[in-house]
N, C-alpha and C positions, 0 to 999 in steps of 0.2 A: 476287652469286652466293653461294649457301648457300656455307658451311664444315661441313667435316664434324666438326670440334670444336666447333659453334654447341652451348650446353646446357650443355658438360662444364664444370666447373671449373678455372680457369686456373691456378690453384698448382699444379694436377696433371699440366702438361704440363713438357716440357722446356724448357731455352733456347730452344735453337734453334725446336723447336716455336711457341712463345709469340709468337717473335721474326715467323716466317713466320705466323702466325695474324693478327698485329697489323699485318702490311704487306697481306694480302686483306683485311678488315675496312676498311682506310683509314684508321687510327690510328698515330701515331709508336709507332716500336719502345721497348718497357717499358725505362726503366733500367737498366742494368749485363745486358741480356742481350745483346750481341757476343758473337763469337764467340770472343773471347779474355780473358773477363769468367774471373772465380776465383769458385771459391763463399766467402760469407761463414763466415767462422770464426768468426761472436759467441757470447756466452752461453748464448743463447736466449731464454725465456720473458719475462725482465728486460728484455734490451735489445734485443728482434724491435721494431721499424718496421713497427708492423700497416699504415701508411699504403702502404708498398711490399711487403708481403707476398707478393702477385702475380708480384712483379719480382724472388725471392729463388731460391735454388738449393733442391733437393727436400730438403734437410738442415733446411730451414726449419720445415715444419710438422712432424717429426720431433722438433725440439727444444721446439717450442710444445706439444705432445705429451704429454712427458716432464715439461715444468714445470706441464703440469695438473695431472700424474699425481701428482708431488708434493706437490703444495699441496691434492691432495683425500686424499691418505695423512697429513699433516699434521693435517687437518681429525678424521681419522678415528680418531687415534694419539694424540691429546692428554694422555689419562690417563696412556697409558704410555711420553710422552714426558718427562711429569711423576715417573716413580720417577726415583732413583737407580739405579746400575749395581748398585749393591750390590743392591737391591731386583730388580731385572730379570734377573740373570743366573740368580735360584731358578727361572725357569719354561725353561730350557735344562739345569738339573740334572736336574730331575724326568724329564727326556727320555734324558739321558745316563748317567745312574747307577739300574739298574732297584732295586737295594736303597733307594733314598732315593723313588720314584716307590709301589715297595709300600708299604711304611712310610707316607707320608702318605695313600695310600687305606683301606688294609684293616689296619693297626699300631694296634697299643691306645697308650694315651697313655704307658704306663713303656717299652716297648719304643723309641715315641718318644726319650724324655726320656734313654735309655743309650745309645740312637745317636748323637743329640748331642752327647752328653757326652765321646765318642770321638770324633767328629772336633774338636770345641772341643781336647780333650787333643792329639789331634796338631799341630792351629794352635799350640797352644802350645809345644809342643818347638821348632817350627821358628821363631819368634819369639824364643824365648829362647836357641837358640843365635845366631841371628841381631844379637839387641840384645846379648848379653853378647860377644860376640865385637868387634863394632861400639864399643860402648863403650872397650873398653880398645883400641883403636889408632885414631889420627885422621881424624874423619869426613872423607866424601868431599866436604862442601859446603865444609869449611875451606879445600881445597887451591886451589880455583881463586884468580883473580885479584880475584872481585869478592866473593866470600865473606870472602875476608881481608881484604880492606876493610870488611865488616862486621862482623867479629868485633874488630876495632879500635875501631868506630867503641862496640859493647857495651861493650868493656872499659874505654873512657875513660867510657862514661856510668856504669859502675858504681862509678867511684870517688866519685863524688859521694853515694852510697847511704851513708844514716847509718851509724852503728858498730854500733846493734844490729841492724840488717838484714842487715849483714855479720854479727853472728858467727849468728843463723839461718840464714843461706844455708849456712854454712858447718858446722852441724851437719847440717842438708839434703844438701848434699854427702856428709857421712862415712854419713849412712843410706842414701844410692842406692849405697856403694859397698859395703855391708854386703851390701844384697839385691841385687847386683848378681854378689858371689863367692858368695852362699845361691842363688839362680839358679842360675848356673854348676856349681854342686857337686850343684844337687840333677838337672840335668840331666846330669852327665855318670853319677850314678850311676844312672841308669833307661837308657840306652846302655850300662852296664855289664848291665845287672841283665837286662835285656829288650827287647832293639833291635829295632823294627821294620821295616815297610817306610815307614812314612809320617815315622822321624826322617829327617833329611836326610844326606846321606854324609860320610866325612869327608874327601874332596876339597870338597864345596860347605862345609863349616864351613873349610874353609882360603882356600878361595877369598873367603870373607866377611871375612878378617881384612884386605881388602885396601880394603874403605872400603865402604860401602851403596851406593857408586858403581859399581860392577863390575854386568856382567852375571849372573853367577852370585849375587850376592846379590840384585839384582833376582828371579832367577827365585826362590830361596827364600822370598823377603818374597810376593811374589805368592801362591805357593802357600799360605804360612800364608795370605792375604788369602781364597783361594778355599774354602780347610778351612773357613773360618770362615763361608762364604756357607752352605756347607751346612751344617753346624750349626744357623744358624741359620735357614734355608729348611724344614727338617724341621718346624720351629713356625711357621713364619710366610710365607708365600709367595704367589708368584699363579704362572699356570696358564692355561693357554687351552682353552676347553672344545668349540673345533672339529677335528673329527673327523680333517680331513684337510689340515690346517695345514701337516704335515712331510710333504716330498716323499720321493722313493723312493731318491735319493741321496746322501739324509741333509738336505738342506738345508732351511728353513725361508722359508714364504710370508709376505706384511703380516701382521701380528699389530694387527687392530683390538681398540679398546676395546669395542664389544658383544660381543665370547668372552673376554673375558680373567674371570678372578673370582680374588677375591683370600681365602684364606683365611686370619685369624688367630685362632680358633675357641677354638685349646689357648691363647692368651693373656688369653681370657677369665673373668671370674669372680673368686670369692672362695677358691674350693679351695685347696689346700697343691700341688699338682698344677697349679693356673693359676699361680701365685705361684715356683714354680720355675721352669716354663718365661718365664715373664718377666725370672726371673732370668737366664738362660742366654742366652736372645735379647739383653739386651741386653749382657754380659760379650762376646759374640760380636761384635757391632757395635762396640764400645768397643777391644778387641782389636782389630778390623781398623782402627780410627781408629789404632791406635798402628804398626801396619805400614804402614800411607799415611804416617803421617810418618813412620819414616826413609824411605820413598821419597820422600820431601818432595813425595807428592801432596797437596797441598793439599784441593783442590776433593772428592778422593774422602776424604779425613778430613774435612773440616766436614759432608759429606752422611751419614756414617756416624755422627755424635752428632747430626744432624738427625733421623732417623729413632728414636733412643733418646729424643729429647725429646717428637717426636710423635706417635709411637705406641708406646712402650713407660713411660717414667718421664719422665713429664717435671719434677719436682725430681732428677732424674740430679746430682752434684754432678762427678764426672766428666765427664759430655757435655758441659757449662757450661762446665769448666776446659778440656776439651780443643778447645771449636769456637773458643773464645776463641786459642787457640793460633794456630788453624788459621787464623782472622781475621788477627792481624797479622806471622803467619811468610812470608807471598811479601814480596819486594823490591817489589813494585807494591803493596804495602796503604797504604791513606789515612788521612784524619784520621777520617772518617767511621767505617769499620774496626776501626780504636782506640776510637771512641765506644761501638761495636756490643761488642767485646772487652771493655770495663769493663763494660758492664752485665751482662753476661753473668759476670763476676766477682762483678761487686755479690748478683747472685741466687743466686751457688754460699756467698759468704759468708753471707748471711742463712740459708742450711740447714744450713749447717757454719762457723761462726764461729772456731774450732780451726781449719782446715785452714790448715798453715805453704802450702802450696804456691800454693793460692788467695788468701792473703794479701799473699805475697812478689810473683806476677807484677801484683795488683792496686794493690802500692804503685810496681812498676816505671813500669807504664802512666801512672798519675796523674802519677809525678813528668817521666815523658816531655811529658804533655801540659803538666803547668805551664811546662818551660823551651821549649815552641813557640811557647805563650801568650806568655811574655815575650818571646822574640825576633821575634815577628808585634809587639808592642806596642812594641820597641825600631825597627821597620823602618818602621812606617806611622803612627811618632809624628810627630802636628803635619801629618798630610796634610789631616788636615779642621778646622785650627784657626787658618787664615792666609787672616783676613780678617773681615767683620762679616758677621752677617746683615743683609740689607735687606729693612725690612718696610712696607706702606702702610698699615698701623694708627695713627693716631694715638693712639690709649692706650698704645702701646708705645712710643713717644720719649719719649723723655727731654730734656731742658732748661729754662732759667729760664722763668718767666711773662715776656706782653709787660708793661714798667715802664709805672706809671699819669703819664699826662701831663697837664699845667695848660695848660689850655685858653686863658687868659688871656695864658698867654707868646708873647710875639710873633713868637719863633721856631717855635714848636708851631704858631702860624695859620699860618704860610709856610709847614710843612713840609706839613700837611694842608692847607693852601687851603683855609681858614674863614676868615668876619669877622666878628666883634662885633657886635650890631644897637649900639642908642644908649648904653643905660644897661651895655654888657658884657653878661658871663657872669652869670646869677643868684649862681652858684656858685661860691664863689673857691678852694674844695678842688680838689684833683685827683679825675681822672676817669680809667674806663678807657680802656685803647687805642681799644675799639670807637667812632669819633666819629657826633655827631650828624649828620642829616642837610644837609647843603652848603645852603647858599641859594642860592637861582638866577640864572642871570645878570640877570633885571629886578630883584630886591631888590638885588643887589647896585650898579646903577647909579640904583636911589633914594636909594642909601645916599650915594651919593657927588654927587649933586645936592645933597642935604640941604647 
């Protein structure tokens, strides 16, 4: 008897449907379709059982759906899955701040370069109150449990540090604490002189003496981090050149890589005008590398001296010293990390040879990796030197020659089973091991007729 589901597709029916479809047809009922069967709660796309697909709940193709939908958004987004955040968040400015969106269309390049340069100066207030405040009372990463176990584990490796490394550090020390109260002073007297909206208040500067760890110095450091996107966005940015990308509720559709363009136009050239904003651009990235670390983001500090090596300076001697930072500051960094961190030393040294600071962490790291060296060389000594090699070369053994033997002696013929014809051996010398050919058994029974 026809079925009046004959044609349709059977993912698209119900359980029960499929269930009842499959008993007119004259086929056992599909797997897990009872009538007291649960829908599957898996993954989706990853871990669908195309082979049961049929036999699954309507949530099925729904999720297989979604993980196309992905992996062709994937496909489509790769460039600009490839920026940084730092990189990515200029084409959400341009949208949300109409002064920064005219400016990079219809702004001559000084009017550029003074907008910059004010929001670069507000980053900076908020930075500097933020690090000088931070500074003088104990960072937040100290307090924990497993932070003070690392700044233990520092402080013993540092005493192994020769004596003139120590008194460098330690004039290093007395000049961070110089521009550290020159900072401070010179910030509080522009608060004095002409407070803005964009310095930070002074509940949030109090709130910051309480460790980089607090929410409220979080939201300060961020905000310097964001001053500093536009700043540096005004020179250097991408953009999406589709019309109607932004919906009506403010939200934003896929941002593929065929509408995105990327402009960095004003950092082109040889002008006095190209060469500042170059300047600018990357003070602004290098600054925001230094507000990721005290938020000890890592990954968004090494990406932000990524970006000043490969498209802005790349002999930067700051982006050098600070990805190196950024390389072996997480608790997860390896040996590998440190290998990456020294070289990235090695190249800040060859441009600036003078710099105490690139020096100092360059001699840390070295001396780090020598007492690993020696402790991997103290731990796995003698795992590969107990025993011989065995080879089947014979030009590689070694031992005496076979001794040459007298043919003549009577124990030498018993030992070889040789016999003398009539007259002996020609030869009364000795002879080598190699012996003549045996006589056969009828010479040797001629011999003894004889």
């Amino acid at each position: 008897r026809a079925s009046p589901h004959v044609g349709l597709d059977r993912s698209l029916l119900p359980i029960r449907g499929r269930r009842a479809h499959a008993r007119r047809m004259g086929f056992p009922a599909p797997p897990g379709a009872g009538d007291d069967a649960e829908e599957d709660e898996g993954a989706g796309l990853i871990n669908l059982d195309m082979g049961a697909f049929g036999s699954g709940s309507m949530s099925d193709p729904l999720r297989h759906a979604v993980g196309m939908r992905t992996a062709q958004d994937e496909c489509k987004m790769r460039m600009w899955n490839s920026f940084p955040s730092l990189f990515q968040n200029t084409i959400f400015h341009g949208e949300q701040d109409a002064k920064i969106k005219a400016l990079r269309h219809s702004g001559s390049m000084q009017e550029r370069l003074a907008h910059c340069k004010e929001l670069k100066e507000a980053g900076n207030t908020l930075l500097k109150t933020a690090t000088a405040t931070v500074a003088a009372s104990p960072k937040a990463s100290e307090t924990s449990e497993e932070d003070t176990m690392r700044r233990k584990k520092r402080e013993a490796m540092a005493k192994k540090v020769s004596d003139l490394e120590e008194a460098v550090l330690e004039k290093e020390q007395e000049l961070r604490l110089l521009r550290r109260d020159l900072a401070l002073a010179k910030s509080e007297l522009a608060e004095a002189a002409a407070p803005t909206a964009s310095a930070p208040s002074t509940a949030a500067a109090a709130a910051i003496e309480g460790g980089a760890g607090s929410s409220e110095a979080k939201e300060v450091l961020e905000k310097a981090i964001s001053s500093y996107e536009k700043a540096a966005g005004l020179l250097r940015y991408v953009e999406c050149v589709r019309p109607d990308w932004r919906n009506d509720d403010g939200s934003y559709k896929g941002i593929e890589d065929k509408h995105l363009r990327v402009d960095a136009v004003a950092l082109e050239g040889d002008s006095p005008e190209a060469q500042e904003a170059r300047d600018l651009v990357a003070s602004c990235y290098l600054n925001a590398a230094l507000a990721a670390q005290r938020l000890e983001d890592w990954p968004k500090m090494r990406s932000a001296c990524d970006e000043v090596l490969a498209h802005v300076n790349p002999n930067s001697v700051k982006a050098l010293y600070r990805r190196a930072q950024a390389r072996v500051a997480p608790q997860s960094a390896l040996d590998a990390d440190r290998a990456a961190a020294i070289q990235d030393l090695h190249a800040a040294a060859q441009l600036a040879p003078q710099d105490k600071d690139v020096r100092g962490l360059l001699a840390k790291l070295k001396a780090e990796r020598r007492r690993q060296e020696a402790s991997d060389r103290s731990t796995f000594a003698g795992m590969f030197e107990r025993g011989e090699v065995v080879t089947n070369d014979p030009r590689a053994e070694t031992g005496d020659k076979p001794p040459k033997l007298d043919l003549n002696d009577p124990r030498v013929q018993a030992m070889l089973d040789v016999r003398p014809g009539p007259g002996g051996f020609a030869d009364d010398e000795s002879v080598s091991a190699t012996p003549s050919k045996p006589s056969t058994g009828r010479a040797r029974a001629a011999q003894h007729r004889g």
